[in-house]
N, C-alpha and C positions, 0 to 999 in steps of 0.2 A: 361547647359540645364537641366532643371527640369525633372521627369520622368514624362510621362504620361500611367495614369492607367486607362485601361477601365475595370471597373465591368462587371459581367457578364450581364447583363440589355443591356451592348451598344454595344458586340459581338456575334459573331454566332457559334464560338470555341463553340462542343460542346464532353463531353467525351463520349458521346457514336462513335463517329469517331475515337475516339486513339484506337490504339491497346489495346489486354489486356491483351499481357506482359508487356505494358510499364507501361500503368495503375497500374502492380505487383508493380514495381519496384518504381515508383513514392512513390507509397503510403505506400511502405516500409522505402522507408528513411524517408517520413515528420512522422510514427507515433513512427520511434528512433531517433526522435528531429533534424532533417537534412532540410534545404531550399532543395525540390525538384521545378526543372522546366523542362517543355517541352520546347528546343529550337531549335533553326535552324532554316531550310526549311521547316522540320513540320509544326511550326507554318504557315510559311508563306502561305503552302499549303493549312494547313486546312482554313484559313480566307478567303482564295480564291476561296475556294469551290473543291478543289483536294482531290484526293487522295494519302499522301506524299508513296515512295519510302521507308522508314525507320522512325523510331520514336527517336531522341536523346535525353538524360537527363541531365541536368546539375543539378551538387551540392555542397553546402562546403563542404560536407566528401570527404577526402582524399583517393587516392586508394586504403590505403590496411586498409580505415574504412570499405569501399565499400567493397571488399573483404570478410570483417568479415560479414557482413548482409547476403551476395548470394555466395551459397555454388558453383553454379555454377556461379561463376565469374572468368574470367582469366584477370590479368595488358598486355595488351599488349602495343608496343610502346617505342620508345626511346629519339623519338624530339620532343615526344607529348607523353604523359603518359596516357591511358588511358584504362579502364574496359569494358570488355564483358561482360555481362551476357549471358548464353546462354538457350535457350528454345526450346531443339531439332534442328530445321534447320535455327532458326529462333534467330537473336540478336540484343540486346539492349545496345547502347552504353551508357555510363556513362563520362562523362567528371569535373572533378573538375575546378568549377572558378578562372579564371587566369587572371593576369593582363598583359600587355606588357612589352615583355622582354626588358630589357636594350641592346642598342647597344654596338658592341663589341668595344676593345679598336684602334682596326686597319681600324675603319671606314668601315666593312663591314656592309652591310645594310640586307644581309641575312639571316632570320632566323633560324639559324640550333639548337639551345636549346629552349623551349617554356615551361617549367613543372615549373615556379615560381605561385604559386597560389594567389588567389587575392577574391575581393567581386561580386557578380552578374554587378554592375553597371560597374568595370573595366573590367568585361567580355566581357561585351555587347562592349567594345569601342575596344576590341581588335580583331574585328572579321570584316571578309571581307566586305559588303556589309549591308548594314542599312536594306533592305530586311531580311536580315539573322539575325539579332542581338532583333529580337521579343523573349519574354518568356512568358510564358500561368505558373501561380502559380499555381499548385494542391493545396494547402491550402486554397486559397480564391477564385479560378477559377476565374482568374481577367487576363486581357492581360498588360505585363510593357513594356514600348517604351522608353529606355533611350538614342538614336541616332534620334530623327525622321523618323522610319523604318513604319511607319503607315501613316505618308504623302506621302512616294514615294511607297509603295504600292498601294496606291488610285490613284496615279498619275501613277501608271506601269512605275517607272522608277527604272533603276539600278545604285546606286552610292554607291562608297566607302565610310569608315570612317574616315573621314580627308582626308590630303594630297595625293591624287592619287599617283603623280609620288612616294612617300614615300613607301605609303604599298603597289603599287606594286611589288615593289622592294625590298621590306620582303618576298615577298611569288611571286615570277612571273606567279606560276600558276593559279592565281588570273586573271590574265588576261584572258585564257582559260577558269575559270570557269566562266565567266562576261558574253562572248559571247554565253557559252551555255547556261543558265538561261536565258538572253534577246530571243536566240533563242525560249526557249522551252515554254516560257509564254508569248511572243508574246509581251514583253516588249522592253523601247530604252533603251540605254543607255546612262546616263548623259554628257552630254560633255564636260567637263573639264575629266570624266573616261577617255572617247573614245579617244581624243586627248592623252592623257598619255597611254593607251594601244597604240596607232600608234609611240608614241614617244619610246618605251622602247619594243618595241617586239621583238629588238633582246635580251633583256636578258631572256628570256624565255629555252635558251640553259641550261641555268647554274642548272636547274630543273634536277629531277634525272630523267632519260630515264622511266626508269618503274611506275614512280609517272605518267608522262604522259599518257605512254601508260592504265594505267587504267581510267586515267577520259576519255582518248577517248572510251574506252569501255561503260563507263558509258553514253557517249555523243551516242553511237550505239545503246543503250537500252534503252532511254527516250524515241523514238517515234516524234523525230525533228530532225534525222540526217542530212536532206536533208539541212535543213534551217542553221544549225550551220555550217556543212562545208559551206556553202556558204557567209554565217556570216565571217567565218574567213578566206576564202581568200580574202574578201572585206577589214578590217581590216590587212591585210597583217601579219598574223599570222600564216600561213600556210605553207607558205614556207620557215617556219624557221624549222617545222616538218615533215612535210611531201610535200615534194618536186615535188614529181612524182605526187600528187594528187593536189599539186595548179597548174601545168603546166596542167594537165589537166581542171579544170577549167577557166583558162586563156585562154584554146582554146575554150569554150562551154560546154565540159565535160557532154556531151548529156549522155552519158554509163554509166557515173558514179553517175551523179543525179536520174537516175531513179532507178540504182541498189539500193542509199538510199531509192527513194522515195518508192520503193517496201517492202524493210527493215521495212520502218515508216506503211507502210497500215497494214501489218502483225501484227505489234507491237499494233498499235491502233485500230485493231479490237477487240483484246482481245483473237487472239488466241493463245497467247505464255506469259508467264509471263518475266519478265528482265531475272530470274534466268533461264529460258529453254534455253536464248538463248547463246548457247556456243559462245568461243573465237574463235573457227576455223570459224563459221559459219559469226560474226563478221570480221574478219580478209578479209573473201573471199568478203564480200561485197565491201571491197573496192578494194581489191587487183587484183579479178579476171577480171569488167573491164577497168582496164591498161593496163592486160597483164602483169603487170610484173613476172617475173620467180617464183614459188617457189622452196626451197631450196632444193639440188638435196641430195640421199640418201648418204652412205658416205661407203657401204660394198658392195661385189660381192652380183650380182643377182642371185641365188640357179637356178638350172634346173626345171622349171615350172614343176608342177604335176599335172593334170586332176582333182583335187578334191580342196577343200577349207583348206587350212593350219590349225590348229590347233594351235593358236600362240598369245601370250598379242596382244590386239587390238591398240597398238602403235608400233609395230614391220613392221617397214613403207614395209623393205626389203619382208617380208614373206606376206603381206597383198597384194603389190602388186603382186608377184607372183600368189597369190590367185588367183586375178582378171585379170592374164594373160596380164600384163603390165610390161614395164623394165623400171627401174629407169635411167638410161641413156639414154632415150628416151625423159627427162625432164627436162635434166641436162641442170645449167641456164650454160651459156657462164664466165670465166674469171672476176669478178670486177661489175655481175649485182649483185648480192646479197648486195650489201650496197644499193640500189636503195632504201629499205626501211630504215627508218632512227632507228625509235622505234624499240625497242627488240623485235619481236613478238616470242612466245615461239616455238621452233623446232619442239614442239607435238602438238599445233597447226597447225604449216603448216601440218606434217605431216595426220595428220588428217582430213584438208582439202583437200588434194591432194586423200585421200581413197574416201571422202564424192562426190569428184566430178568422180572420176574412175570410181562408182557406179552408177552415176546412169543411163547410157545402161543395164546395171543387174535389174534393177527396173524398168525400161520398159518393159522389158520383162515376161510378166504376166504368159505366157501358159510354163514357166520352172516346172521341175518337183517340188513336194510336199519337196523331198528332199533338193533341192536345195535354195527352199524359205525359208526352216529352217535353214540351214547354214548361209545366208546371214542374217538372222533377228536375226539371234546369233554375229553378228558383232560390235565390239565398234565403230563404225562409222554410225552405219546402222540408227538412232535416226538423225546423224547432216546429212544424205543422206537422209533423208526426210525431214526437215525441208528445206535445200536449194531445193528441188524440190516443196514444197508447196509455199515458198518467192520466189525464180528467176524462177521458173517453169510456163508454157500457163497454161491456164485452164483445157487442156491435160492430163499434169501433176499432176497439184494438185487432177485429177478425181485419176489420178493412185496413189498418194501418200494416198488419202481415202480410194482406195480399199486394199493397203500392210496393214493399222492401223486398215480395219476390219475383218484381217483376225484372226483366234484363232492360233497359231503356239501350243498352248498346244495339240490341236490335230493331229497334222501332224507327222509320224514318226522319227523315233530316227534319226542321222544321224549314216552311216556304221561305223560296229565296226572296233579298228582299225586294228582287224589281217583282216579284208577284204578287207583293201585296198589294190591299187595294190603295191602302196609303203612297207606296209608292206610287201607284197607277195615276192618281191625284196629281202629282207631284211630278210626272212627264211632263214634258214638254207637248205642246200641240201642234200635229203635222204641220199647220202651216205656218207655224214660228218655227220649224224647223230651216236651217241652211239649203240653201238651194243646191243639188247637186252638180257638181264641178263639170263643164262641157268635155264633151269628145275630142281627143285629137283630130284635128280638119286631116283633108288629105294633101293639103296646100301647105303640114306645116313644114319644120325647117328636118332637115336629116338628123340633128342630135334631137328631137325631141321624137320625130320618131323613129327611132333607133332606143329610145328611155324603153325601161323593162315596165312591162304590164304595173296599174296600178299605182304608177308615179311618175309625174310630171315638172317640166324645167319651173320654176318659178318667174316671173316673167318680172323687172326691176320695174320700180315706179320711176317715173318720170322727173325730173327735179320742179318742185315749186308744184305740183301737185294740183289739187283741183284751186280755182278763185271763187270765192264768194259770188255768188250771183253769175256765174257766167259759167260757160261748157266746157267740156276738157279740151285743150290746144289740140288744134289739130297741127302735125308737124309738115312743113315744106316738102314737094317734092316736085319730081323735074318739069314735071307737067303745069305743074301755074308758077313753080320759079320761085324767086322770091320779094322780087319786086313787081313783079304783071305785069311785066316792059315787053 
């Protein structure tokens, strides 16, 4: 298939939309002689009139060309080799064109090496989705379509490059990402895809746990969670990963649909960016209504103290104490902790388990001045408003606006810590204290008193010091001599 090239005349790609890091970085490699392209979902996004998520780059310079250009470049990557650029919080991925890896000699069909490079055109063919495989030239600002990814974008459809059952079965999480993009652009999926997603989703196992777990996060942050889980317990992709949550939509999953669809209003109002929204706060949308357990602490619970712990804002044991909660009051039962399939991270739960302890403390409006500083010094106290402005009445969210206007730079210190009571415990008692040090006599020597206020000569111990069982030497003088003659 021939490319097709649309001039800038017959698109609406326009570069004041790109980012203008990427824009840097673009126009760094085409003027040290480099093919730079804008590709991916970028493209796709910007011709659709979105706003993309991230800007990617593709190039012939090799990683550690790339490298030499951007002083702030890191390779990261090992089944896929590829460059950071970074710009403060903000990065730009760089990708060298690659062609399709050779299959191995033992007939595995899974991708696990991908870094053989190759030209724009064998790039284009090795990549998921003909949606995805657009590239916008910064040289000519022209759009190249070397898969037919311009026809099924007009048609809002999603098909692989070639053979379905084939590339899914390179990459299985191809499958996963099918349904979120059809999800979240309100696009179908091809049917000859859709059919080979339904035929091969149990290979979806053989995917590494945490590669998953991040595109469902990703699938939590676009702003169509609601649509996608229901995508993929439709498609029977669901209950290869998470279990507890297609049994709940198999029943209606009334609790769990809205706790997304609450997730997506937040998200597409615009008042959280992807990046605010933490993992715990994520995690808890789906997790909290199933009910399933979170993971219980794993150290004795300290004797609760009447003030706020002073203690890393991941220290699950000390936080809850804080909050006047025992961590065995939580504790899941025997064998439920696999209920979730994905690795969700332990400081996530933990952290959702604080964000939600919290928030009867943030109801609480008429506490003292002291106590709202303590709690708004808390590493949890940011994902403890966030779940009360997303799963929170309008109640809530009134009180979550009044914590975010309050100034805590005015409000006093929190108690020092000799005034707590724990410290107070934890003195010393006057009379285990040191005895205070005697008065200079008036008998004593002219350099000691002549010493300035406050400090005193040290007086040398004697050699050989006290004897066991006996009193300190008394030393000779002229008066009894030394022999008593």
């Amino acid at each position: 298939m021939p490319a097709r090239i649309l001039p800038r005349s017959e698109h609406t790609l326009s570069r004041k939309n790109i980012d203008s890091e990427a824009l840097k970085v673009l126009y760094r490699l085409k003027t040290r002689g480099f093919a730079a392209y804008l590709v991916g979902g970028g493209v796709r996004d910007l011709l659709l009139g979105r706003r993309p998520k991230d800007f990617d780059v593709g190039t012939d310079a090799h990683p550690q060309q790339v490298k030499k250009l951007f002083r702030n470049c890191f390779i990261v990557g090992r089944r896929f080799r590829l460059c950071h650029v970074r710009f403060d919080q903000k990065v730009v991925e760089v990708s060298t064109f690659r062609k399709q890896a050779p299959e191995a000699e033992d007939g595995d069909t899974l991708i696990r090496r991908d870094n053989t490079f190759g030209t724009p055109e064998e790039d284009a063919f090795r990549r998921d989705f003909t949606v995805n495989a657009l590239f916008y030239d910064i040289a000519t600002f022209s759009i190249i379509d070397y898969v037919g990814g311009l026809a099924d974008l007009e048609a809002r459809l999603i098909r692989t490059i070639g053979d379905p059952g084939v590339r899914l079965r390179e990459d299985p999480v191809r499958m996963l990402r099918a349904v979120a993009i059809a999800a979240r652009l309100g696009f179908t999926i091809d049917r000859d895809t859709l059919e080979a997603v339904r035929a091969l989703r149990g290979e979806i196992v053989r995917s590494s746990p945490a590669r998953l777990l991040e595109e469902f996060y990703k699938i939590l942050r676009q702003g169509a969670a609601r649509a996608t889980f229901q995508l993929l317990h439709d498609v029977g992709l669901l209950a290869y990963l998470m279990p507890h949550v297609d049994q709940a939509l198999a029943g209606g999953g009334e609790k769990l649909l809205g706790s997304l669809a609450r997730l997506d209003d937040y998200r597409n109002a615009g008042r959280a960016a992807p990046a605010d929204l933490s993992n715990a706060i994520l995690a808890g949308t789906l997790l909290v209504p199933l009910g399933v357990p979170l993971r219980p602490a794993s150290r004795p619970v300290p004797e609760f103290r009447d003030q706020v712990v002073a203690s890393p804002p991941l220290d699950l044991v000390a936080e809850l104490a804080a909050l006047g909660e025992s961590p065995e009051l939580e504790a899941s039962e025997p064998g439920q902790e696999e209920a979730v399939v994905l690795p969700v991270a332990r400081r996530d739960l933990d952290r959702l388990r604080l964000a939600l302890l919290a928030q009867p403390r943030l109801r609480e409006v008429h506490r003292s001045p002291r106590v709202k500083h303590l709690l708004a010094g808390r590493g949890y106290f940011e994902d403890a408003l966030r779940w009360m402005e997303i799963h929170g009445g309008l109640e809530d969210q009134e009180l979550a606006a009044h914590w975010r206007s309050l100034d805590f730079s005015d409000l006093p210190p929190p108690e020092p810590a000799e005034s707590t009571p724990a410290a107070r415990r934890r003195a010393p008692h006057p009379r285990h204290e040191p005895a205070p040090a005697p008065t200079v006599a008036a008998s004593a020597s002219p350099a000691d008193a002549d010493a300035p206020s406050g400090q005193r000569r040290r007086r040398r111990r004697r050699r050989g010091g006290r004897r066991h069982g006996k009193g300190p030497k008394t030393p000779p003088t002229s008066e009894s001599g030394g022999d008593g003659a």
